[in-house]
C-alpha positions as CSV (number, residue, x, y, z in Angstrom):
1,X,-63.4,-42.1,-60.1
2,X,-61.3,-40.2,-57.5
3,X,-58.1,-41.6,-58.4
4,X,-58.3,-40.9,-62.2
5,X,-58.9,-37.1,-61.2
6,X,-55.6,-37.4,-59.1
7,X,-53.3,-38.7,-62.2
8,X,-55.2,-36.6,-64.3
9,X,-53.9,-33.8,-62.3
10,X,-50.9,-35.2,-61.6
11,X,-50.1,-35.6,-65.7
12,X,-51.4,-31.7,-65.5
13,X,-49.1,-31.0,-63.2
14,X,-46.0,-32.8,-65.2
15,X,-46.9,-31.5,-68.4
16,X,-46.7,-27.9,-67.0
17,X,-43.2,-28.8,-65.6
18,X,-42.2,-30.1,-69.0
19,X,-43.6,-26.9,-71.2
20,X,-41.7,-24.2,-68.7
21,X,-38.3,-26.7,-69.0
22,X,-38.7,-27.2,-72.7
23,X,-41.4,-25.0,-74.2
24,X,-40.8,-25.4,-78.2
25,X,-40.5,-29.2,-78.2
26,X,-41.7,-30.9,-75.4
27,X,-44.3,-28.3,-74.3
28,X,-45.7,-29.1,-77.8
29,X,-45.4,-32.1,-77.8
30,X,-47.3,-33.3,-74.9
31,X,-49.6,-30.4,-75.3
32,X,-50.9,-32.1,-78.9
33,X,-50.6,-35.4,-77.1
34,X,-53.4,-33.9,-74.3
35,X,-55.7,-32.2,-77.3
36,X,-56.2,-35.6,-78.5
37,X,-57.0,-37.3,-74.8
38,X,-61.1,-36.5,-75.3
39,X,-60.7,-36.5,-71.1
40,X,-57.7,-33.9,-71.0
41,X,-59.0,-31.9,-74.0
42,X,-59.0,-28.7,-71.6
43,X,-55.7,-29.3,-70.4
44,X,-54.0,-29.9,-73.4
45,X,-55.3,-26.4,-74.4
46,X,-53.6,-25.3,-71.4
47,X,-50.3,-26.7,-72.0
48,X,-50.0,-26.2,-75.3
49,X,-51.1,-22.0,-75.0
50,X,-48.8,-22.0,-72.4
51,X,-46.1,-24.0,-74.0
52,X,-46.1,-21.6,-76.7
53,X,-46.2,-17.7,-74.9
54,X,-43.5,-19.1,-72.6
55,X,-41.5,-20.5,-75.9
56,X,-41.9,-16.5,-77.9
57,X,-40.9,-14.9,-74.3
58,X,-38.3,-17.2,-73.9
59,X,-36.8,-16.6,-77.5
60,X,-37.3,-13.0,-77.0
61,X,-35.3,-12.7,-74.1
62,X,-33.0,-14.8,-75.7
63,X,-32.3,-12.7,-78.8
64,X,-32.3,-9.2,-76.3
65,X,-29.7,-10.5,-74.4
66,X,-27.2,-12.5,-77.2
67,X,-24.4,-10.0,-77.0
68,X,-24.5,-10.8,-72.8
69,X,-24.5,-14.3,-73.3
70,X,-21.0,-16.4,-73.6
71,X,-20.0,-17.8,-76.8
């Protein structure tokens, strides 16, 4: 039983790494993939909230700062 509570956090873990790299699509992604896991159902919540605030700050930052950015 221990051991599944270590990958479980470990896949956590991952999939937090993955939603701040790639919120939009990957974030999503594997946050939908954890909301259908019935044992990473809280998780998945997690990830995928987070996935998408990090993915509307990102975007907002990104259209503030378009006329700084090199074309």
């Amino acid at each position: 039983m221990e051991k599944a509570t270590i990958n479980k956090n470990r896949f956590f873990f991952w999939a937090v790494i993955i939603a701040i790299l790639n919120p939009l699509l990957s974030g999503l992604v594997l946050g939908v993939f954890m909301l259908s896991q019935p044992d990473l159902k809280r998780e998945g919540r997690i990830v995928t909230l987070f996935a998408i605030a990090w993915g509307i700050i990102v975007l907002m930052l990104v259209s503030k700062f378009r006329g700084l950015l090199p074309v």
